[in-house]
TIGU-983943 format. One record per residue (C-alpha): x, y, z. Coordinates in Angstrom, 3 decimals, decimal comma, always signed. Example, Ala and Ser with C-alpha at 12.3 -4.5 7.8 and 13.67 -1.06 7.14 Angstrom:
2
((+12,300; -4,500; +7,800)) ((+13,670; -1,060; +7,140)) 
***
This chain:
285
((+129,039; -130,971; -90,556)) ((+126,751; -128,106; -89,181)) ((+123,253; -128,159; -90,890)) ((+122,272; -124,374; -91,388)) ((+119,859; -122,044; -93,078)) ((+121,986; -119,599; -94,793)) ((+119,051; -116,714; -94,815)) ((+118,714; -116,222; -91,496)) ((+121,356; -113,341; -91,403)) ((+120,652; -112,173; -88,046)) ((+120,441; -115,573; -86,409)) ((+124,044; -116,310; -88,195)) ((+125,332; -113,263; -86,894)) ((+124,415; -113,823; -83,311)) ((+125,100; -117,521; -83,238)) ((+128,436; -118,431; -81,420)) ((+129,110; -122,142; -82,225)) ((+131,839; -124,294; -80,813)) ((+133,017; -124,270; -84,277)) ((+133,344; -120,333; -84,807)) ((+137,173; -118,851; -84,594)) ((+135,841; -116,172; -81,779)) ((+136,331; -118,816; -79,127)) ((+139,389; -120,019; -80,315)) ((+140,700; -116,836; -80,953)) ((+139,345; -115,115; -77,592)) ((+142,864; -115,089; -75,465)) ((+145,117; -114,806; -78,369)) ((+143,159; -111,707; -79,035)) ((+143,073; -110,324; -75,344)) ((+146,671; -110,550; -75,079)) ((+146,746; -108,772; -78,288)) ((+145,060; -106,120; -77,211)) ((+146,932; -105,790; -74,027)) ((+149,925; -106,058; -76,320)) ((+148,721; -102,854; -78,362)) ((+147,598; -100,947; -75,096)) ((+151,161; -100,872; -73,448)) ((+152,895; -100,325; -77,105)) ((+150,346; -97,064; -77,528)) ((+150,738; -96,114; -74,165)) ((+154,828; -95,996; -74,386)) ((+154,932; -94,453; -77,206)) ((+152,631; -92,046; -76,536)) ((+153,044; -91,022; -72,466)) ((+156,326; -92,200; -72,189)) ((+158,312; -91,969; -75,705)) ((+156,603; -89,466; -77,273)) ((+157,927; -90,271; -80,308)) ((+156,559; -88,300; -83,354)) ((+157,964; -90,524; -86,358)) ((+156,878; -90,894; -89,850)) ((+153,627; -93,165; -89,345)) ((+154,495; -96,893; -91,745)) ((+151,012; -97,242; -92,676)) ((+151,403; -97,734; -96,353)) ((+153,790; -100,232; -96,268)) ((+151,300; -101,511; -94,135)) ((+148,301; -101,113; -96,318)) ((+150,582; -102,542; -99,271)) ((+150,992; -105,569; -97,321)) ((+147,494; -106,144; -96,085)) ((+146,601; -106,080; -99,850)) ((+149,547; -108,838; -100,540)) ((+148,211; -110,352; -96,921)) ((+144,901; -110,793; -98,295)) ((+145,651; -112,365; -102,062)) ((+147,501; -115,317; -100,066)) ((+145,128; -115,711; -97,556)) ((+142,148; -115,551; -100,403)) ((+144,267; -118,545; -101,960)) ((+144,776; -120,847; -99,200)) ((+140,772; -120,531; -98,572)) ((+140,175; -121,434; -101,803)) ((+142,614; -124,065; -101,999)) ((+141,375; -125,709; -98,811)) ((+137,716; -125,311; -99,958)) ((+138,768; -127,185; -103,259)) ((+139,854; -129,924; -101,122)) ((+136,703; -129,905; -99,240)) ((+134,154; -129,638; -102,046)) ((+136,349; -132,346; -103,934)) ((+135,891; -134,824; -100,901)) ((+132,038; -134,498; -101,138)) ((+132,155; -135,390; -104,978)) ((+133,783; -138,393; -103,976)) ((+131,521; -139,282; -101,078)) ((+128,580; -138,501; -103,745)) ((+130,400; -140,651; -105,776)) ((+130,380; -143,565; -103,516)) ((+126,817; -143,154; -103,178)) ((+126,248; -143,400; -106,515)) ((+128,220; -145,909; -107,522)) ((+126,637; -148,223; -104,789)) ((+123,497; -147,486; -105,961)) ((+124,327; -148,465; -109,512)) ((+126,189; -151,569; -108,657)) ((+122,843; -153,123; -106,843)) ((+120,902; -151,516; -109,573)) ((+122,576; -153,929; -112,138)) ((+122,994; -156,848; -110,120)) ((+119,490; -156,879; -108,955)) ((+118,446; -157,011; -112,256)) ((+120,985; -159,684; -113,605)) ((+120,032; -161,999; -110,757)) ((+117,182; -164,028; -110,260)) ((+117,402; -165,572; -107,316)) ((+117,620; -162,883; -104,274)) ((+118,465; -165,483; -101,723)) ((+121,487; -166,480; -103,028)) ((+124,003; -166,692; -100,272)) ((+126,646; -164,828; -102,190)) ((+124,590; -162,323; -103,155)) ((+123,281; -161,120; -99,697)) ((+126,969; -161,350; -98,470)) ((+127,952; -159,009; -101,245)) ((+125,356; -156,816; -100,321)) ((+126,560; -156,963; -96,284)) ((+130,140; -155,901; -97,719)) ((+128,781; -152,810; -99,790)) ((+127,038; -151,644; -96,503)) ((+129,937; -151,987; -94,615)) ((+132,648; -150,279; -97,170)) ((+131,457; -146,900; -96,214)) ((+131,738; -147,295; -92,715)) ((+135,123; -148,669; -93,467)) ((+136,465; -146,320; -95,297)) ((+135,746; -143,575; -92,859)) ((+137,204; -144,921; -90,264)) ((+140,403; -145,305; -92,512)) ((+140,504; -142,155; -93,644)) ((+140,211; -141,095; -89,930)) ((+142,842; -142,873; -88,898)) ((+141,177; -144,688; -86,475)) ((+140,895; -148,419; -85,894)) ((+138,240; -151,305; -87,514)) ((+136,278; -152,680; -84,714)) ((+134,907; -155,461; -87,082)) ((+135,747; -158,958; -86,564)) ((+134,984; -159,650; -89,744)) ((+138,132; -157,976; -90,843)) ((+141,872; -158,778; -89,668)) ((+143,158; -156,026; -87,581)) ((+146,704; -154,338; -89,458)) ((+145,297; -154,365; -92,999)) ((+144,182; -152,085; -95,457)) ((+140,815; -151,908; -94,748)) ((+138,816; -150,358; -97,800)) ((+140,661; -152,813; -99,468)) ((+140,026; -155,976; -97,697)) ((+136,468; -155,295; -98,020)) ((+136,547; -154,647; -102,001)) ((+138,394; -157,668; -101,740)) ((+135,395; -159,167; -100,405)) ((+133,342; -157,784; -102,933)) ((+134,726; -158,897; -105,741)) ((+135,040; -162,236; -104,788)) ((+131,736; -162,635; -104,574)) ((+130,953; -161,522; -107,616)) ((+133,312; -163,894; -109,210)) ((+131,597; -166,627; -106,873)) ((+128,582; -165,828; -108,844)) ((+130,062; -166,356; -111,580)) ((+131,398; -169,687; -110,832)) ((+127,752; -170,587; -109,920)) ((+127,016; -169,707; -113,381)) ((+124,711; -166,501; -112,394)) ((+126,895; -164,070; -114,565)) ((+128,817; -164,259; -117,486)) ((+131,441; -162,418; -118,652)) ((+129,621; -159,972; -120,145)) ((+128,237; -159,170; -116,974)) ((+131,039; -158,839; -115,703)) ((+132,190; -156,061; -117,892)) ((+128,692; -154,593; -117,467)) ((+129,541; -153,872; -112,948)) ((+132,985; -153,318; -113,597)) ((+132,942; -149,594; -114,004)) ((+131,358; -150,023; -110,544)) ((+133,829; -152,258; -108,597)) ((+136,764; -150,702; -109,865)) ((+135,450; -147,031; -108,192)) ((+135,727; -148,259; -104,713)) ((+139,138; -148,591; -105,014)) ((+139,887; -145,693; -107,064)) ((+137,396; -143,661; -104,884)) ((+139,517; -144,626; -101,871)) ((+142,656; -143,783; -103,659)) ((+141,442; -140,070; -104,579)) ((+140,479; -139,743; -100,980)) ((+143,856; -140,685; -99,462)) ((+145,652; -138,246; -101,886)) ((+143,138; -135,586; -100,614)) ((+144,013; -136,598; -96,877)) ((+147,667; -137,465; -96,805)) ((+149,040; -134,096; -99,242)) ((+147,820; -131,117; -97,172)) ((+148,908; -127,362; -98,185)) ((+153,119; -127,494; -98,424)) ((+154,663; -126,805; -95,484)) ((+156,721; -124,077; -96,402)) ((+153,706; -121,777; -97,535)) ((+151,628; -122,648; -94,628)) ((+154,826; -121,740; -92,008)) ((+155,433; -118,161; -94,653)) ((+151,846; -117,628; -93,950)) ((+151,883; -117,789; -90,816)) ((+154,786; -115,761; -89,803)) ((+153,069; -113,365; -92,467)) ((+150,639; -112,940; -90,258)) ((+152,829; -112,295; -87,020)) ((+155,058; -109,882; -87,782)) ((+151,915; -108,357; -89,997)) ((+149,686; -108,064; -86,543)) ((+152,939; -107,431; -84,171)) ((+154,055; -104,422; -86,333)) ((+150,663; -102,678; -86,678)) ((+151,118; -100,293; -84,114)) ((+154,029; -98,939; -84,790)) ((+152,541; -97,444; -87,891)) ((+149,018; -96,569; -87,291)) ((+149,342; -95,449; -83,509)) ((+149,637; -91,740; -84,805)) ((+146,176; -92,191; -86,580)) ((+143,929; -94,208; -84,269)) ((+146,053; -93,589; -80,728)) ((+144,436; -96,154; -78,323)) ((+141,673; -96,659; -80,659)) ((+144,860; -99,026; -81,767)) ((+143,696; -101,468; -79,579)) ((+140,565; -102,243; -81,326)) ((+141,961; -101,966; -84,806)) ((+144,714; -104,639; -84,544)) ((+142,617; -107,176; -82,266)) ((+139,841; -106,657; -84,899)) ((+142,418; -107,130; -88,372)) ((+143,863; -110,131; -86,379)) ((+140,461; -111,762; -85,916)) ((+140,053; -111,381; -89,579)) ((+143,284; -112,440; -90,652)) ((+143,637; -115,472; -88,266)) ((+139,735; -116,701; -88,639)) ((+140,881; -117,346; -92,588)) ((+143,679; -119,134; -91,776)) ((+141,905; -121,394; -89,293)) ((+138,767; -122,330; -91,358)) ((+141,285; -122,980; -94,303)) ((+143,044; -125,208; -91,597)) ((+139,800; -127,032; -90,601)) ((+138,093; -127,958; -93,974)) ((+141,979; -128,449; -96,246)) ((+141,424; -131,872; -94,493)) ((+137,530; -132,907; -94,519)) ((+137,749; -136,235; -93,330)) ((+137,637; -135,549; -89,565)) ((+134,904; -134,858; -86,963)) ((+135,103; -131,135; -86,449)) ((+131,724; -129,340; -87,024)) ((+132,990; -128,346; -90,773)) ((+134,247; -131,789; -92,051)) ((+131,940; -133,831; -93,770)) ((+129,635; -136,013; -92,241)) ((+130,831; -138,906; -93,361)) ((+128,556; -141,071; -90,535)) ((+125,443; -139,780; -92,219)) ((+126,496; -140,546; -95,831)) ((+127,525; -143,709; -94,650)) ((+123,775; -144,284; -93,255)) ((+122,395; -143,135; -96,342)) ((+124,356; -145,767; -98,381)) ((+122,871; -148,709; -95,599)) ((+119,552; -147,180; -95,587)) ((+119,653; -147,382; -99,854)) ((+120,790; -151,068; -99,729)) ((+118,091; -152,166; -97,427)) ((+115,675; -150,532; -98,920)) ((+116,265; -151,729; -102,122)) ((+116,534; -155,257; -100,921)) ((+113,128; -155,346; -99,122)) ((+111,833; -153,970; -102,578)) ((+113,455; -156,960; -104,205)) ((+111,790; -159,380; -101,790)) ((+108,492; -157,989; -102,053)) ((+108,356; -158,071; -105,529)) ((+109,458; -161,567; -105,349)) 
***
């Protein structure tokens, strides 16, 4: 995720990032404006045609253009923003879960203690990779399994070892519950987010909105603008196409392009929390 300072208007507007839809736009929109050139100069020098200009239907349809394409941003950035409440969540709930059992336990050095406290940093880490799609380079954990899983697995078996060993009671256990049970159901909420993207069939209608939208601009605004055409369509199709590629980017946030979350440094921040917490522990010991 790009780190910014959203006042500085003129360095913004300057700034070309790897990220920003100029670049990724740049040929489509040359060959678009080669595209309008040739269609303005037939009609124009060779044609001559003189009909009725189109350009309210147009207009009508840039307003219907621009409700769908204010809806798909929103709709991705719902996704996005929903993601991070997770991620905050995880944070949180990590926090609280070490809170409680740092409190309830006595002895720091407990073997299944620290181990429980090696799983929590590693969930994170985990998880992001899973939601990535990419694979677990941990021997700790069998390759072709659920991985998120495997390691709340781990993590709630050694709780229940401490309870064996007579270091919580069931009360206790009702007290961290809350806790254990939202790894799982924060993984859960994140695969929804990840694996149901925008329906196909809208996304495809957009799209093809778009075309034909961008394709047919000429033949109804040539008779106002002329060759100035040129300029007019590349710029609408910057526009139009820029939406429809940032909704693309952030409707799935779990990736490693400059707009996803940065799942690496939350995933730091949880590790850095744990340990610091721990030394804490031991020095007060």
């Amino acid at each position: 995720m790009v780190n910014y300072n959203p006042k500085d208007w003129f360095g913004l507007i300057f700034k070309f990032h790897k990220s920003d839809t100029f670049r990724k736009l740049f040929w489509v929109i040359i060959c678009l404006m080669g595209y309008s050139f040739i269609m303005a100069y037939l009609e124009i020098e060779v044609w001559q045609l003189h009909f009725k200009t189109s350009s309210a239907l147009h207009s009508i349809l840039g307003f219907v253009l621009s409700i769908l394409l204010v809806f798909r941003t929103n709709t991705a950035y719902d996704r996005w923003w929903e993601a991070r409440k997770y991620w905050g969540a995880l944070i949180n709930n990590t926090r609280s879960l070490q809170i409680k059992l740092g409190g309830l336990l006595k002895d720091k050095t407990n073997t299944q203690y620290i181990e429980l406290l090696e799983w929590m940093k590693v969930y994170p880490r985990v998880l992001a990779l899973h939601l990535r799609g990419k694979s677990i380079d941990d021997s700790r954990i069998p390759k072709h399994v659920h991985g998120p899983n495997y390691v709340v697995t781990k993590i709630t078996n050694a709780v229940l070892k401490l309870k064996e060993e007579g270091l919580l009671s069931d009360t206790h256990l009702l007290w961290i519950n809350t806790e254990l049970y939202g790894y799982s159901d924060i993984c859960g909420a994140c695969e929804r987010i990840k694996n149901t993207p925008i329906p196909y069939s809208y996304s495809l209608f957009l799209k093809k909105f778009i075309f034909i939208y961008i394709i047919t601009m000429p033949y109804g605004f040539i008779k106002e603008f002329e060759y100035g055409i040129v300029l007019v369509v590349s710029f609408v199709f910057y526009v139009l196409a820029s939406l429809e590629l940032i909704a693309e980017e952030i409707e799935n946030p779990f990736g490693e392009e400059a707009n996803d979350l940065d799942l690496d440094s939350m995933a730091d921040k949880i590790e850095q929390t744990i340990t610091e917490f721990t030394s804490l522990e031991s020095s007060s010991n």
